[in-house]
N, C-alpha and C positions, 0 to 999 in steps of 0.2 A: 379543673379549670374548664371554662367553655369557652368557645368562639361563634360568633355570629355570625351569619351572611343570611341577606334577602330575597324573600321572594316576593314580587310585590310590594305592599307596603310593612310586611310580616317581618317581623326576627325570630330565626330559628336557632334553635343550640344544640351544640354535639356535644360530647364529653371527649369524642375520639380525636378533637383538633388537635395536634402537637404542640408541643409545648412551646418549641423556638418558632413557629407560625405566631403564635399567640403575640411574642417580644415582638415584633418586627415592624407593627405599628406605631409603637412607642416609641422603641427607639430610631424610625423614621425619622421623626417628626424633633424628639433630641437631636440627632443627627443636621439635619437642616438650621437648626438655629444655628448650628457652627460655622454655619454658614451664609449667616444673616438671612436664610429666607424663612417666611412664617407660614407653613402651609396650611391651607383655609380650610375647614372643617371637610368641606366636601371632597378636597384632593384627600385628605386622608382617612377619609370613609372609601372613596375609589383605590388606594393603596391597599385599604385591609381587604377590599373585593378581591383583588388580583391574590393577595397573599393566601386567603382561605381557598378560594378557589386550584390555584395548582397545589395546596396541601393538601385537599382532597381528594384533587385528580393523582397525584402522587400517591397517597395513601392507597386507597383502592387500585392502582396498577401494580401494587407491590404485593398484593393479596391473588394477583392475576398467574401462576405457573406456567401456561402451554404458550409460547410464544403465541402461535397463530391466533390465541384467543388475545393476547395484549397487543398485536395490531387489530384488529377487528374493533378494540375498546379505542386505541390511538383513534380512528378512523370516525366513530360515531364522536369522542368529545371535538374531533374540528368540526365535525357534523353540528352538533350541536351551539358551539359557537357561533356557525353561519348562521345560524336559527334554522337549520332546515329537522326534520324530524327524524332521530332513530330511534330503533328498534333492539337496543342491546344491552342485554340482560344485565350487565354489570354496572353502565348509568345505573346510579341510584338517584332517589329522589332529590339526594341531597345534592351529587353532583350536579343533576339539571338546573338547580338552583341557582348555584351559584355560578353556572358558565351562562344561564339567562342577567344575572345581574353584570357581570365580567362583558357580556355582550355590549348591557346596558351602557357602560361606561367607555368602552371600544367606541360607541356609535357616538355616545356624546361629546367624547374628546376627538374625533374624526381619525383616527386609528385602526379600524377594523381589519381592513386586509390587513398591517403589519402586522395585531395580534395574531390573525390567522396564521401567518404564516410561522411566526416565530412559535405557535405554540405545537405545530407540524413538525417545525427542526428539534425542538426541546422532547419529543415524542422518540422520533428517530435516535436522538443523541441519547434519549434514556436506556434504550436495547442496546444501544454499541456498547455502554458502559455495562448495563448489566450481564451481556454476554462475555466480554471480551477475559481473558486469559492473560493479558498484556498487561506490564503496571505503567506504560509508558504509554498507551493507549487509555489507560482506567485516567490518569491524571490528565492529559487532553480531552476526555470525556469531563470530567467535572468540571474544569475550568471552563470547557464552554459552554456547559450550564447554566454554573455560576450567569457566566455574561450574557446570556441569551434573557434570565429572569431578572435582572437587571434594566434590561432594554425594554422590555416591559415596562418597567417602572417609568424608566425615565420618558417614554412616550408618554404615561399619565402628568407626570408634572412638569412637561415640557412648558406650559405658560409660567410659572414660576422659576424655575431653574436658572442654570449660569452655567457656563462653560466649564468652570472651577470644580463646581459643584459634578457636573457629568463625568468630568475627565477622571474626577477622586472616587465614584461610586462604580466607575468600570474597573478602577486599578481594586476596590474595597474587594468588588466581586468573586475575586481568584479567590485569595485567601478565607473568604467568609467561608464561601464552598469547600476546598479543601478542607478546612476542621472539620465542617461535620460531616464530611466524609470520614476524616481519621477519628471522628468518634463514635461515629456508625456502624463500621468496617466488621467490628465482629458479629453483632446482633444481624449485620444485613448479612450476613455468609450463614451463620447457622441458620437464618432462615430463609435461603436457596432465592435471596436478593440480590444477589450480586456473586459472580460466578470465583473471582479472585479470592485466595486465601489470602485472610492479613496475616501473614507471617510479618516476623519482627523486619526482616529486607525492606517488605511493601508498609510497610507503615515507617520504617525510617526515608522512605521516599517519597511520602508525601509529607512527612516533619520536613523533611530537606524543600522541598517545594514549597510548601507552606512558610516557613521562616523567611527565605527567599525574598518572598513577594513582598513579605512584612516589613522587613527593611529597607524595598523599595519603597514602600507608602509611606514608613517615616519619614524618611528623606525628604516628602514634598508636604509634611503636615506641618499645624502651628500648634501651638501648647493646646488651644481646648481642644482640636481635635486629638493629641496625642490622649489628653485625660480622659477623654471622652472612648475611647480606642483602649484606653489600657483596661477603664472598668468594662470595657464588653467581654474583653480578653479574659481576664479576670472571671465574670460571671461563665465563661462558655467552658473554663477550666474546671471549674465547681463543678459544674455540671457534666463535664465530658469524665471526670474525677466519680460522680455522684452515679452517673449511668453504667459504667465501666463494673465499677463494682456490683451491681443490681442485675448487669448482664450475663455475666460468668454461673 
């Protein structure tokens, strides 16, 4: 599969986009009808900006080992955000891209400091998780992930949006992130991504965290979102199922 993001007037393709980055457009944009709103082509070109972009900036920080070198990379991507220019070796061309489009969209929906800022704390917050030893620390790590890329979003489609609609994609956020944390958890330790062993403890505490949340959200849903909610579930099992096995 590929994913696109802009440089100029250019579409460029990787192959290395992941694969749940790829869904996230789609089911955005499902997502929102269940909510009566219809997002216009270009909020949801500016959605999949946002999405490739921290999957990239994500992806190449996970490729990053020495601490001191994944601050120095945190450091040039807010660099690069501001539009000011660095110098570091790990920007690739492709990240420049797409934090120059990501920009593009900050500046046009008048957002720019807050992306700055939130993509500073989502930096920070990504070393606490990935250093930390703690599972009770790991799980406040991801949930304020989750919320933090989230916030993101909903600054893009604040002229469309609703109250309803906000309140339900910060409560989505916990649990979205939780799974693929519990379905990451081995592939990212065998590969010195995250410091925590998933023993069967830490991953029945983030099953316990994770269900949790889930049945707070039912709680405030209506049938299409519940339908709409079970086939995601459904599909992230498949596939948490599908990767699990492929991982070992």
């Amino acid at each position: 599969m590929n994913g696109a993001f802009a440089i100029g007037n250019e579409l460029v393709f990787n192959t290395a986009v992941r694969r749940e980055y790829l869904k996230l457009p789609k089911d955005l944009a499902a997502l929102a009808r269940s909510f009566r709103i219809e997002l216009p082509p270009r909020l949801q070109r500016d959605a999949a900006i946002l999405a490739f972009a921290i999957e990239c900036a994500d992806r190449l920080l996970d490729g990053i080992r020495e601490g001191a070198r994944r601050a120095a990379f945190g450091a040039a991507v807010v660099s690069e955000l501001r539009g000011e220019v660095s110098f570091n070796p790990d920007v690739t061309l492709e990240l420049a891209g797409r934090l120059a489009a990501l920009r593009e969209v900050a500046e046009r929906n008048a957002v720019h400091p807050q992306f700055c800022a939130i993509v500073r704390e989502l930096l920070s917050n990504s070393e606490r998780m990935r250093t930390t030893r703690d599972c009770a620390r790991f799980v406040s790590c991801a949930v304020t992930e989750g919320r933090l890329m989230v916030e993101m979003l909903l600054l893009i489609l604040a002229q469309v949006s609703t109250p309803r609609f906000d309140s339900f994609m910060r409560q989505l956020s916990e649990p979205a992130n939780l799974i693929d944390k519990l379905r990451d958890a081995r592939a990212d330790f065998r590969r010195g991504e995250i410091s925590l062993k998933p023993t069967l403890c830490f991953r029945m505490r983030l099953m316990y965290e994770l269900l949790k949340r889930v049945v707070a959200l039912i709680r405030g849903s209506n049938a299409r979102l519940l339908a709409w909610g079970f086939r995601a579930l459904v599909a992230e099992l498949v596939w948490f199922r599908f990767s699990g096995a492929h991982s070992r």
